[in-house]
N, C-alpha and C positions, 0 to 999 in steps of 0.2 A: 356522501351523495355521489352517484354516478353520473359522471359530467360525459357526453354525446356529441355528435357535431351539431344535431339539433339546440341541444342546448347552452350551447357560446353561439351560436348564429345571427339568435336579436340580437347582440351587443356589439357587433362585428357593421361598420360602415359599408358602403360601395365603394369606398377610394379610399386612400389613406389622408389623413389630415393636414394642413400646414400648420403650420408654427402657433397661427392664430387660432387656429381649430382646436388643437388640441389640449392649448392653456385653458381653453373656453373648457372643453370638456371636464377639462382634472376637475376645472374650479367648481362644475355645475355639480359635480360627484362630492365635492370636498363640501360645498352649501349644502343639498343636499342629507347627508350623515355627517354631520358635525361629528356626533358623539364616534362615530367611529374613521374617521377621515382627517389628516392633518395635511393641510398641502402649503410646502416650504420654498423660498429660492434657498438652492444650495450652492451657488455659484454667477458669476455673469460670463461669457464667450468672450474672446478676444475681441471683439465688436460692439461688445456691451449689451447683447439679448440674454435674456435672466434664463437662467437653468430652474425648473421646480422637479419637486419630487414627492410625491403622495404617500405617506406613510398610513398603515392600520395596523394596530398593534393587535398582537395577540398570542400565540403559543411563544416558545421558548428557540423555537428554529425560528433563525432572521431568513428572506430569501430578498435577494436585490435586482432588480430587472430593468435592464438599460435598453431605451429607444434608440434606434439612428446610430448606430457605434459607426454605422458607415451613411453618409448624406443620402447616397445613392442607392441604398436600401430600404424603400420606404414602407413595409408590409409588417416589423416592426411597432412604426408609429400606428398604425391602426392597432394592434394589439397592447398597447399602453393602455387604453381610455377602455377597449372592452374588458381587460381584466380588471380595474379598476372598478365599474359598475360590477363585473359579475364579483367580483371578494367584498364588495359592499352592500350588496344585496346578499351575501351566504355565510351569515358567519360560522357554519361548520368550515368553511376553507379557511378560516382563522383560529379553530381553537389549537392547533396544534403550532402553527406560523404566522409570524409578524413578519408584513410586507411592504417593501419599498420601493413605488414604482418611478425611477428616474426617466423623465418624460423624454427628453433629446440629449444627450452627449453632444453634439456636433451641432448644433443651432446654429451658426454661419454656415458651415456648410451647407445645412437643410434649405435656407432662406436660398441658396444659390439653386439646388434642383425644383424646389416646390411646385414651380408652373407647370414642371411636362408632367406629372400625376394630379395637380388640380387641374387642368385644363382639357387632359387625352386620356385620362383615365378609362379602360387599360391603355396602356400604351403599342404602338406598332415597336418595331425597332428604331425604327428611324426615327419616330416621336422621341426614344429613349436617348438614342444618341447623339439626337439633335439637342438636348437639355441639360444631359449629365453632366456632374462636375464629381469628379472623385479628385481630393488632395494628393497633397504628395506626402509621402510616410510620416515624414515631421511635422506634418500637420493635420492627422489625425489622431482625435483625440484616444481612440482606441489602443492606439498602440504608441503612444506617449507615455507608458507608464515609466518608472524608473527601471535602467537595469546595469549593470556591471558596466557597461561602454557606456550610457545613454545616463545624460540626466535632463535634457531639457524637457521639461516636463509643459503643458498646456495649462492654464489657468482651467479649460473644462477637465481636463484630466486631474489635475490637481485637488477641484471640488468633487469627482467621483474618488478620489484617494481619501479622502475624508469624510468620506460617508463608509466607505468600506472601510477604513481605523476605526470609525465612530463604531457601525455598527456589526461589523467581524461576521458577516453572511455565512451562514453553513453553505449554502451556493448563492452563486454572480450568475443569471441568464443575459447574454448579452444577444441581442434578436438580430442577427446577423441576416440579409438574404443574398440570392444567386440571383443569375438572369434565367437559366433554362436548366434544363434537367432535372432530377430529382431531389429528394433529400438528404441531409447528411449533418453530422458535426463534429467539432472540435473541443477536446474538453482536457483538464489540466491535469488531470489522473483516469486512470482505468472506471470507468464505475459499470460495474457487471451487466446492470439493468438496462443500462441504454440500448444497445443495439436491438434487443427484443422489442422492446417498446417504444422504440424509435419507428420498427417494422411494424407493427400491429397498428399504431398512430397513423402511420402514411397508408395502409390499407382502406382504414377505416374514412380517410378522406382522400381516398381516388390517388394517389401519392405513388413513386415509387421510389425507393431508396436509390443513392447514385452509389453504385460501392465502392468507387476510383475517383475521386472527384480531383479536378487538374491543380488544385489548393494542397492535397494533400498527399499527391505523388511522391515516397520518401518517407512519409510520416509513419510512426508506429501504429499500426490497427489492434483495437481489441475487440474486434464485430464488424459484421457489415456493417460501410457508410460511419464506422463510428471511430477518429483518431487522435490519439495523443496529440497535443500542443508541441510545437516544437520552443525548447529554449529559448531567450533569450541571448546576444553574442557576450562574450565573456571579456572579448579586446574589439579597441575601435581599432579597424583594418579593413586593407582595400579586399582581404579576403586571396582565398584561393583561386581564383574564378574569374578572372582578368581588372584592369582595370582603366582608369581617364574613360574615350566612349565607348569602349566593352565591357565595363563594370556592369555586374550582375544587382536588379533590385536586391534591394536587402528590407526587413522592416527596421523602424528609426528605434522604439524600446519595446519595453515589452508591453502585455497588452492588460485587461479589467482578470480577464482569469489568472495571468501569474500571478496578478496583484493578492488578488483572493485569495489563492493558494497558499502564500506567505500568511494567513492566521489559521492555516488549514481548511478551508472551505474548497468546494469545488467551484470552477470557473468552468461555463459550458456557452459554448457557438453553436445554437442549434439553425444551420439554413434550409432555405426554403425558396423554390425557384418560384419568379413572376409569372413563367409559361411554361406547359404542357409542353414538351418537345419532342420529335422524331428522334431514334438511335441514329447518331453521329458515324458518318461511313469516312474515314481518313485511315491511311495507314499513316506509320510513322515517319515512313520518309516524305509524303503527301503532306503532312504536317511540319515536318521541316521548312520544305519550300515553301509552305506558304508565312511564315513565321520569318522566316529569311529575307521572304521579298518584302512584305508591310515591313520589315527594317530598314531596308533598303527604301521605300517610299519615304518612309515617316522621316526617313532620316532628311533627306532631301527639302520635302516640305517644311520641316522644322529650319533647315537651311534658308530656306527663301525666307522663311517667316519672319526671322533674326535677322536678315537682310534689308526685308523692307522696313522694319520699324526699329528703334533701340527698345520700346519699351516691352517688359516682361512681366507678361498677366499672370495672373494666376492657373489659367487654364493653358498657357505654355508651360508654363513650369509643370505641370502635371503631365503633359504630353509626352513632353520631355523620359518623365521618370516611367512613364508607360512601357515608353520605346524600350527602357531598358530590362522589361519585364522580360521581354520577346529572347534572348540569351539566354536567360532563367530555364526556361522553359522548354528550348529548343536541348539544351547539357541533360533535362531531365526527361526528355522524349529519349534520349541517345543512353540513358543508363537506366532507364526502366521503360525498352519498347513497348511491351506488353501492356501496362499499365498507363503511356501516355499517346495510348493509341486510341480514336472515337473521340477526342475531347474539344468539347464547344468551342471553351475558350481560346483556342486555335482561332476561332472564327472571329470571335466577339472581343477578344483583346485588341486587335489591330484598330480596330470600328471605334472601341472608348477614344483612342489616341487622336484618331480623325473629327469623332465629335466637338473634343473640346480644342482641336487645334480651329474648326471653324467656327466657335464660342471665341476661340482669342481674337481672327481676323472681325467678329462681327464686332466686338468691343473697339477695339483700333479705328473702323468705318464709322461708327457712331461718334465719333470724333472727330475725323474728317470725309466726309461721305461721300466727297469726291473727288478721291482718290484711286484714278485707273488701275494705278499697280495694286494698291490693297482691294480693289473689286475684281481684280483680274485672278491674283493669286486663292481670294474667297471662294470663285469660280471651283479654280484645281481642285481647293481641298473639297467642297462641297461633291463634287464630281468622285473622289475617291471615297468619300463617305459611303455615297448613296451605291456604289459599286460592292461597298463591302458589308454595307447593308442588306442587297439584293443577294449577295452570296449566303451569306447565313441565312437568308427567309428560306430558299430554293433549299438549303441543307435540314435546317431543324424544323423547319413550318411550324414555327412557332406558337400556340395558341394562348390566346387569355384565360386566368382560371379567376372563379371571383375570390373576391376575400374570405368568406364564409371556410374556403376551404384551406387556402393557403396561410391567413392571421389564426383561423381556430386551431388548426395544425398546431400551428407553435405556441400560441394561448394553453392548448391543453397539455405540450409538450411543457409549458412550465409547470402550469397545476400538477401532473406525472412526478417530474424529479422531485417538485417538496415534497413532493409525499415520501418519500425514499431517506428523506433525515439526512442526506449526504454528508455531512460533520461527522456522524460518528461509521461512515464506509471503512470499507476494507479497502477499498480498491487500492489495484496498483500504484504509486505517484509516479507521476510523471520526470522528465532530467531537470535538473535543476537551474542547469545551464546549458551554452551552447554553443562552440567554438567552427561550426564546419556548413554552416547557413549562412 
């Protein structure tokens, strides 16, 4: 069957779902087609919200498809519950593969952003920044998996480890999204096909490929928009690349695709930006400065923040590790100018830090609410939020796209690779490890 954007479009919502939406969903799919629908808990979140996962059996290639690998990517969870109805209504998309739709990875984290996409859906920026909650690397589930340095593994990482032992996926799609720009992905070996069809995919739904994207500065390319995974680290170390408050992010283990790769499957990140955006005018060193000074802010406000309360939220702790992105990225502007020059997330990094350091002050307030200093410092941060807000609108003009194009995108970008058999690929593999990230 030739699948269209026409034809993923009905099964494609107006917003993506929460937590509650989209259990309701599996389940209504699962009642529904008994005979071909099996929907499970394969885990509970460190909070105690149940993981499910919808299986339909059918050809001999497994494929696995993970909601939310990131909280703050929620375009994803609307593609969960539409592939579901669309592979339960066509069993041609089953005779060849048996399908595993794991509905959230991250369920606490999800439960933390849900409001600003059920409520503002699309969102402005500031709708976005004022909501967000991205962890810090040790506590996402995605990239908890086990590696050489890393063992502390997530109870939800743990239950997506045992679906991938159990069922040994010829490919892992994990529904990764951007905030702006184009398309692109990440995948755990060379697979030929992707970049063409990656290109023809984003055509086909208004899309344009990002071919640099600021994730993947460094990384091995085998096509436009399309790159190797980088390793896992191989020793726990402060690394080459400073350390105490210059320490460079690092990720905590490794992620659902190394996982994969380990029984031979492909592991694939295919992303997909929330807004249509203008080309990015920064040079390199315009990019520096600005990447320098939100250090320099964030550092400050994190100061005061520590100041005024002893307690440590969760959304400090993230800020925190934010701040240390901003070195990352400035080393990798400085040894690939060409390639980390134009990039968003110059803009839109600084802006995460600021959202959820004013998520920490409003939790602190709600506690004591009258509190001068802690409404006075809510003030500053709010004040450098909405600054750095208005900078990126004025630079990307940001637009909303519906879901129809952004969830079918990647909906059909998964139906595309099962087709491809990827277990028995040629492709390149990917390093095994990785001592210098």
């Amino acid at each position: 069957m030739v699948v269209t954007p026409k034809t993923l479009a009905p099964y494609i919502g107006d917003r993506p779902p929460t937590l509650e939406e989209l259990d309701r969903e599996l389940g209504k799919t699962a009642a529904e087609h008994p005979a071909t629908c099996t929907l499970r808990e394969i885990g509970r979140s460190r909070e105690g919200r149940p993981m499910t996962m919808l299986t339909m059996p059918g050809g001999p290639s497994h494929v696995l498809v993970i909601g939310a690998p990131h909280p703050n990517e929620p375009i994803g969870l609307a593609v969960i519950p539409a592939l579901a109805r669309y592979l339960a209504e066509h069993p041609q998309a089953r005779e060849e593969v048996s399908w595993h739709l794991a509905g959230c990875a991250d369920p606490d984290g999800v439960a933390a952003n849900q409001d600003w996409w059920a409520t503002t859906w699309p969102p402005t920026l500031e709708d976005y920044h004022r909501g967000l909650y991205r962890p810090v690397a040790a506590a996402q589930p995605e990239w908890t998996f086990p590696a050489p340095a890393f063992g502390a593994t997530l109870p939800e990482t743990r239950a997506l480890m045992r679906v991938i032992d159990d069922v040994r996926p010829a490919l892992t799609v994990s529904l990764h999204g951007s905030d702006s720009g184009g398309v692109w992905a990440m995948a755990s070996r060379a697979e030929p096909a992707l970049p063409q069809g990656m290109a023809d995919l984003a055509a086909r739904y208004g899309l344009r490929v990002e071919e640099t994207p600021s994730d993947c500065i460094g990384l091995p390319s085998f096509g436009a928009g399309a790159y190797l995974l980088a390793p896992p680290a191989v020793t726990e170390t402060d690394g080459p690349h400073g350390g105490g408050d210059d320490r460079e992010w690092e990720p905590a283990g490794s992620s659902s695709a190394h996982y994969t790769a380990r029984h031979g499957g492909l592991g694939l990140f295919p992303e997909v930006p929330m807004w249509a955006s203008a080309p990015t005018r920064l040079s390199p060193q315009k990019s520096i400065g600005i990447l320098k000074d939100a250090r320099c802010v964030l550092g400050d406000l994190i100061t005061e923040h520590a100041a005024a309360s002893d307690e440590e939220t969760v959304f400090l702790a993230s800020a925190k590790e934010i701040r240390s992105i901003t070195p990352l990225m400035i080393r990798q502007i400085r040894e690939n100018p060409e390639a980390g020059r134009d990039q968003d997330l110059v803009l839109l990094v600084p802006a995460r830090a600021a959202g959820m350091l004013l998520r920490h002050g409003d939790q602190l307030l709600a506690a004591a609410p009258d509190c001068e200093r802690l409404q006075a410092l809510r003030a500053k941060t709010e004040a450098v939020l909405l600054s750095w807000c208005h900078r990126a609108e004025r630079a990307l003009r940001p637009q909303p796209m519906p879901l129809a194009r952004t969830a079918g995108y990647q909906a059909e970008m998964v139906l595309a690779m099962a087709g491809l058999h990827p277990a028995a690929s040629t492709g390149t593999p990917g390093p095994e490890a990785r001592d210098d990230r």
